[in-house]
SELO-422794 format. One line per 5 residues: number of its first residue (from 1); their letters; for each residue x, y, z of N, C-alpha, C. Coordinates in nm, 4 decimals. Last residue first. Layout:
NUM	a	X:Y:Z:X:Y:Z:X:Y:Z | ...
This chain:
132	xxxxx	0.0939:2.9205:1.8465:-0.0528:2.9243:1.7880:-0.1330:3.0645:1.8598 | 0.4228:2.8601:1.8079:0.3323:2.9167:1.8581:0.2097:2.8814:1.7979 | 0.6166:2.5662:1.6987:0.6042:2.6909:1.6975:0.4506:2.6708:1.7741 | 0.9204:2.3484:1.6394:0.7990:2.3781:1.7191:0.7797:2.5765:1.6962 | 1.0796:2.1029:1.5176:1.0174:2.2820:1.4848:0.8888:2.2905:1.5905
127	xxxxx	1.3070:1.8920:1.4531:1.1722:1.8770:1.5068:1.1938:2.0917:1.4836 | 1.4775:1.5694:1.2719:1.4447:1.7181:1.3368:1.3542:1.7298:1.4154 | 1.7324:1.2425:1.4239:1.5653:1.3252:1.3771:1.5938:1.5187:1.4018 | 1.8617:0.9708:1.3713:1.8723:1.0849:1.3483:1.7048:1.1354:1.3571 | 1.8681:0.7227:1.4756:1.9748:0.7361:1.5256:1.9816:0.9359:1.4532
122	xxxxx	1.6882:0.6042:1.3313:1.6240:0.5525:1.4421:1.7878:0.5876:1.5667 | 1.5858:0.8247:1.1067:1.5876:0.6971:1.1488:1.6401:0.6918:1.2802 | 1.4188:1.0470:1.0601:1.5128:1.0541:0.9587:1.5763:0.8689:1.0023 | 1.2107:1.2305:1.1766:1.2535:1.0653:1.2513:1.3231:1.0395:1.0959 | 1.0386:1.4965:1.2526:1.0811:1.3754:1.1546:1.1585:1.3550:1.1891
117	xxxxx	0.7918:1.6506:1.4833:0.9471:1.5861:1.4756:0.9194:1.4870:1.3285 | 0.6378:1.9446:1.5619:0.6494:1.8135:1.4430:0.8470:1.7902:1.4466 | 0.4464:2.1354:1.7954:0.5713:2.0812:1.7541:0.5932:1.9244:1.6434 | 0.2042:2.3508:1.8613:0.2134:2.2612:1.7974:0.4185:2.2445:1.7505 | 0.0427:2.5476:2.1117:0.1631:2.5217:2.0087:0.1496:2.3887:1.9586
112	xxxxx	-0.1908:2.6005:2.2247:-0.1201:2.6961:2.2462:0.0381:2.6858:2.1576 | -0.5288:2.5541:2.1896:-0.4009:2.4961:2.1496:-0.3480:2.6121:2.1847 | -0.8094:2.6449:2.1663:-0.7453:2.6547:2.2834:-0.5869:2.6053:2.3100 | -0.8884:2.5413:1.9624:-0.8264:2.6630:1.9322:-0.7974:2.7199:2.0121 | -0.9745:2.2719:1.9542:-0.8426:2.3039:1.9140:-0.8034:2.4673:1.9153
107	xxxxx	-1.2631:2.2918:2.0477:-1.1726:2.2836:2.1664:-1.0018:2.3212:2.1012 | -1.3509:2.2742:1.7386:-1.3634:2.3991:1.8463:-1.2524:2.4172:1.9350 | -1.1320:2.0995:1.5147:-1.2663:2.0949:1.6217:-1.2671:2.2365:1.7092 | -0.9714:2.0860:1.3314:-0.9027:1.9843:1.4367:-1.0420:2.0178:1.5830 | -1.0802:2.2711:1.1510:-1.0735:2.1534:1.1158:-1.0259:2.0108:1.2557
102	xxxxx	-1.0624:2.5315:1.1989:-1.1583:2.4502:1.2647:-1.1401:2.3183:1.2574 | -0.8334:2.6595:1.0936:-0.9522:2.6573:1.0251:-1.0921:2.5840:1.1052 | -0.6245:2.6699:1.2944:-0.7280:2.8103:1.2834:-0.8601:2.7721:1.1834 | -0.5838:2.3945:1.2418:-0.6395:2.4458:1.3338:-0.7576:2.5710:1.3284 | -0.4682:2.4076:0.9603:-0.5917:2.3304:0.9876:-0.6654:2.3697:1.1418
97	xxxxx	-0.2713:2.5523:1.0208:-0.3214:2.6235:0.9216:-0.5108:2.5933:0.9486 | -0.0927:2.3864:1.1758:-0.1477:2.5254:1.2381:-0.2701:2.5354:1.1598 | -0.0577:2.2621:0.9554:-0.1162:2.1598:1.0594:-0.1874:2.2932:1.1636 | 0.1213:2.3966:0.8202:0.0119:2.3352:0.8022:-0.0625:2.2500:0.8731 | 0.3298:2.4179:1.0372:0.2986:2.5549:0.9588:0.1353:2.4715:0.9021
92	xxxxx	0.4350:2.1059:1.0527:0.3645:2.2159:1.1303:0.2894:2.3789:1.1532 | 0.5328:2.1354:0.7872:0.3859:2.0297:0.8481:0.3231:2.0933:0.9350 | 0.7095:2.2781:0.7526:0.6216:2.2696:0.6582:0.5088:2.2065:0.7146 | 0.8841:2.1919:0.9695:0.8100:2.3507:0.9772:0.7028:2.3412:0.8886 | 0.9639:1.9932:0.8592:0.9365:1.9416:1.0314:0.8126:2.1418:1.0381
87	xxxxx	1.1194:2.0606:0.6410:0.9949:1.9363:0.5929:0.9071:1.9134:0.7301 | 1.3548:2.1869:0.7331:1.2656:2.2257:0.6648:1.1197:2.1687:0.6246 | 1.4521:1.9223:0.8408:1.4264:2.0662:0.9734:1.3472:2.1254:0.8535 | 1.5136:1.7990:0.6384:1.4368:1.7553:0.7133:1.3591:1.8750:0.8159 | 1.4907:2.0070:0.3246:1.6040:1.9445:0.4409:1.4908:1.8718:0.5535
82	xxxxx	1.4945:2.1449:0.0344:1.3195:2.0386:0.1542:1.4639:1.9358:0.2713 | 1.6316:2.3804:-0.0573:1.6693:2.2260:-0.0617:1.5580:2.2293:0.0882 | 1.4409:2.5257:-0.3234:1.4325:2.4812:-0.1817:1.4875:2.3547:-0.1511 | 1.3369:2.5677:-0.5734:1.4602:2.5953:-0.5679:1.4987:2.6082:-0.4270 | 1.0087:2.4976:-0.4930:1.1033:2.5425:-0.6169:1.2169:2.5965:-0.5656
77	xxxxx	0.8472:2.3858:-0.3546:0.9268:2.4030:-0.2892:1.0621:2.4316:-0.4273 | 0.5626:2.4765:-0.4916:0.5806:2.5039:-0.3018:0.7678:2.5191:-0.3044 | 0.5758:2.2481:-0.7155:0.5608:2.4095:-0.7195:0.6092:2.5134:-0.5583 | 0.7740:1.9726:-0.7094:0.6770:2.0381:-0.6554:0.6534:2.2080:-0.6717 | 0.9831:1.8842:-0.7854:0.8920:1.8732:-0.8882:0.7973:1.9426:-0.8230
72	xxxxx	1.0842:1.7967:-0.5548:1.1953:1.8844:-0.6355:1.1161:1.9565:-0.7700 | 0.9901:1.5553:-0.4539:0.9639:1.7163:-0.3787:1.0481:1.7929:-0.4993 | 0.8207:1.3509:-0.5506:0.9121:1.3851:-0.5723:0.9093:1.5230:-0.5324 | 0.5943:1.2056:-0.3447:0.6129:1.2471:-0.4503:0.7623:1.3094:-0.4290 | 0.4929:1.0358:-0.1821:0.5258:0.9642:-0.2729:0.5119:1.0519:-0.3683
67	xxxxx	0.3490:1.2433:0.0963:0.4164:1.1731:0.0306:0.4194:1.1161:-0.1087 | 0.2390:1.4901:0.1132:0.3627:1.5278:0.0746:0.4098:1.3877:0.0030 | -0.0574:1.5096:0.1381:-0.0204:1.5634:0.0450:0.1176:1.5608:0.0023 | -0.0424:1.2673:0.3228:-0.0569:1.2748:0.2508:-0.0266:1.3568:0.0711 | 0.0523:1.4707:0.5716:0.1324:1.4000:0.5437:0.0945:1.3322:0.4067
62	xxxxx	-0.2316:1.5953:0.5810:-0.0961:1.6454:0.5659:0.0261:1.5936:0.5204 | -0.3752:1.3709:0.6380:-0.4000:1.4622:0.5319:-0.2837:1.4916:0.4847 | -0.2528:1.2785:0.9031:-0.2843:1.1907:0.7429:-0.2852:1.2584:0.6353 | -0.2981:1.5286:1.0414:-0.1786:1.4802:1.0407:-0.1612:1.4332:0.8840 | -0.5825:1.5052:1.0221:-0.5570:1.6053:0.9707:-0.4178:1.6098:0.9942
57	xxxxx	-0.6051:1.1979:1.1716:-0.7347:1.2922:1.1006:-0.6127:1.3775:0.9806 | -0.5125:1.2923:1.4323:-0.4202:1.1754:1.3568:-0.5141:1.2074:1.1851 | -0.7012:1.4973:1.5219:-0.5577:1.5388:1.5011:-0.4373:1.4080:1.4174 | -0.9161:1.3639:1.5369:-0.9264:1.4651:1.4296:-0.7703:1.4859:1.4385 | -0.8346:1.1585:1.7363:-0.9010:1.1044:1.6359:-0.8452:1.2524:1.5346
52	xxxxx	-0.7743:1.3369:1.9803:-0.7193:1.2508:1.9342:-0.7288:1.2265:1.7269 | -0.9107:1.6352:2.0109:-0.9282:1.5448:1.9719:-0.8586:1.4669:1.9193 | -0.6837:1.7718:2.2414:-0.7505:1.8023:2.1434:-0.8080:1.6469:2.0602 | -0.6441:1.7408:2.5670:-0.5985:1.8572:2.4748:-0.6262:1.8579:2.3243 | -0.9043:1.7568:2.7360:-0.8477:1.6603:2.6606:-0.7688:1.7414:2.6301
47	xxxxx	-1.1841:1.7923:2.8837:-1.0307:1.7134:2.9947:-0.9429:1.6541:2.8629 | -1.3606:1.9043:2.7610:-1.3950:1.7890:2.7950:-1.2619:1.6926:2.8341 | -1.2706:2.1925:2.7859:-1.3891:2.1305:2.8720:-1.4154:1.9872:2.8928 | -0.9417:2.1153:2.7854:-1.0558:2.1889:2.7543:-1.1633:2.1310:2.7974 | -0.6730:2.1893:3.0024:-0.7539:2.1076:2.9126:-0.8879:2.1980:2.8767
42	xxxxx	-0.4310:2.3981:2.9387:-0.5162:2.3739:3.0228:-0.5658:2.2847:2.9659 | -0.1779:2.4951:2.7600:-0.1559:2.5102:2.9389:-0.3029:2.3829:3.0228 | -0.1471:2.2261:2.5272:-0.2218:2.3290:2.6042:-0.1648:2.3846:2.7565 | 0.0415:2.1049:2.2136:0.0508:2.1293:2.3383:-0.1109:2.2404:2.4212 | 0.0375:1.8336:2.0254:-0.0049:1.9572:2.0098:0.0172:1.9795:2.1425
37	xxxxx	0.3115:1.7062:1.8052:0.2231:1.7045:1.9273:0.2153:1.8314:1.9347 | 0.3748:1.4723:1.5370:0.2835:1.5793:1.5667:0.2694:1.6155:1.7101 | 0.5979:1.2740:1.3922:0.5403:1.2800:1.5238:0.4627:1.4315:1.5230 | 0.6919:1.0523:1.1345:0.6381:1.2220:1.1248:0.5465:1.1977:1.3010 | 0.9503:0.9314:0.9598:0.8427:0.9109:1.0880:0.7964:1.0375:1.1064
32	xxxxx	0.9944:0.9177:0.6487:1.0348:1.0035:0.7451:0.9053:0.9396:0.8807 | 1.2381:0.8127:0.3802:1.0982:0.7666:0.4622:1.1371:0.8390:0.6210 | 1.3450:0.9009:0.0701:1.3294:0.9369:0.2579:1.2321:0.8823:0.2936 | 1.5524:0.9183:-0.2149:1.4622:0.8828:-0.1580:1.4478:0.9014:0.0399 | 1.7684:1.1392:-0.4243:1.7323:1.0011:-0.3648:1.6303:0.9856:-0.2754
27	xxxxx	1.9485:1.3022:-0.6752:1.8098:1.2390:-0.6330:1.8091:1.1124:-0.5836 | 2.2238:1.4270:-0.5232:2.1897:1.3608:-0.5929:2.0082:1.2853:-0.5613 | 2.2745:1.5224:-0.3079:2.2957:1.6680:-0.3951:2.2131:1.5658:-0.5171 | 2.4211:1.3214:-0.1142:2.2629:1.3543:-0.0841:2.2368:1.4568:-0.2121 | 2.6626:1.3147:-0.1651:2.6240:1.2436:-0.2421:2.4529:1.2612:-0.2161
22	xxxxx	2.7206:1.6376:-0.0045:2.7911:1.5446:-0.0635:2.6851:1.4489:-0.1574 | 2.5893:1.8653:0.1398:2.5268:1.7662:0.1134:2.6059:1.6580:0.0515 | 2.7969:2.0801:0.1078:2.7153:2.0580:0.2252:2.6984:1.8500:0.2130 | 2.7543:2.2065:-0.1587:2.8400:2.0713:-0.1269:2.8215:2.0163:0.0363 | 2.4483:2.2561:-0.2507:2.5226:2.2606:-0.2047:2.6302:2.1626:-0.1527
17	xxxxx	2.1241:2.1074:-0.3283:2.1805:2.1845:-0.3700:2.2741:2.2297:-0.2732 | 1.9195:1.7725:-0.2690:1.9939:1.8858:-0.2155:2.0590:1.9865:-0.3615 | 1.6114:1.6052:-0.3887:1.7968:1.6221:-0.3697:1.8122:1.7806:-0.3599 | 1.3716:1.3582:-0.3258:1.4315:1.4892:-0.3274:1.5781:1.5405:-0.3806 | 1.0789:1.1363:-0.2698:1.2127:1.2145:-0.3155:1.2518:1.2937:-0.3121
12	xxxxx	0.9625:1.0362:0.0369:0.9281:1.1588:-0.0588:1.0953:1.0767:-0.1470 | 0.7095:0.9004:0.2348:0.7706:0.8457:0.2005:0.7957:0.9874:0.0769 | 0.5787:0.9649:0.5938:0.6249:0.9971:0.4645:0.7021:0.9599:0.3844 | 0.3877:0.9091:0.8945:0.4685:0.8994:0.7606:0.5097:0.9483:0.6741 | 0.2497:0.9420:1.1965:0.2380:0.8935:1.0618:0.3728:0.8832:0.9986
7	xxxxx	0.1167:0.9917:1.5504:0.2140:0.9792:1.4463:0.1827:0.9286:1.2861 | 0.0750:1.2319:1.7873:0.0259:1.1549:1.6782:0.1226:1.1050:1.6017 | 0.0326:1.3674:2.1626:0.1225:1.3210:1.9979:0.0605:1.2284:1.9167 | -0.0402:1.6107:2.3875:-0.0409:1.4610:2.2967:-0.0124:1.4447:2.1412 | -0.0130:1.7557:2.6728:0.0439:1.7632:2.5675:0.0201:1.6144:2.4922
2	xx	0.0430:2.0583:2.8666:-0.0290:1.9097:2.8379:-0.0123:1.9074:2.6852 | 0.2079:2.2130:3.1389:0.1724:2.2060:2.9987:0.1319:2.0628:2.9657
């Protein structure tokens, strides 16, 4: 299996619901390292697993739409505690989305999965990997 990664960012607010969460239940802030990698059994014609460039490309996007906003305010995630493992599916669910659309280029639809890790810091992270 072959396989290359991208990285970016996110900076969000949020707060939990449940005692789970202790003082997190309260609105506070995340800066998340956001790793993308797309996986293939094979390369594609031109020996790559998907365009570098378009996949940091349509990562940005993605990650764009989430940061520097207050997730709790968001329509998408109404009455959703946005947990990290939850925020690692959301990207990658959309990052799929951009595939099937073309957006990550022809050769991307020879992808066979896509996995997104957030990097919560430098002693915690999620990650979700799913099919294509």
């Amino acid at each position: 299996m072959f396989s290359i990664t991208v990285r970016d960012h996110i900076m969000i607010a949020h707060s939990f619901r449940g005692d789970v969460f202790g003082p997190a239940q309260r609105l506070h802030g995340a800066t998340f390292l956001v790793d993308a990698t797309f996986r293939r059994a094979e390369l594609d014609d031109d020996n790559i697993v998907v365009d570098i460039g378009l996949a940091t490309r349509e990562l940005g996007e993605v990650c764009g739409a989430l940061g520097y906003r207050n997730l709790d305010d968001e329509p998408d995630f109404a009455g959703i505690n946005t947990s990290t493992e939850f925020l690692a599916k959301v990207i990658a669910d959309r990052l799929a989305e951009r595939v099937g659309s073309g957006a990550l280029g022809e050769g991307a639809r020879g992808l066979s999965g896509i996995a997104v890790t957030l990097h919560e810091s430098h002693v915690a992270w999620a990650s979700y990997e799913r099919g294509l």
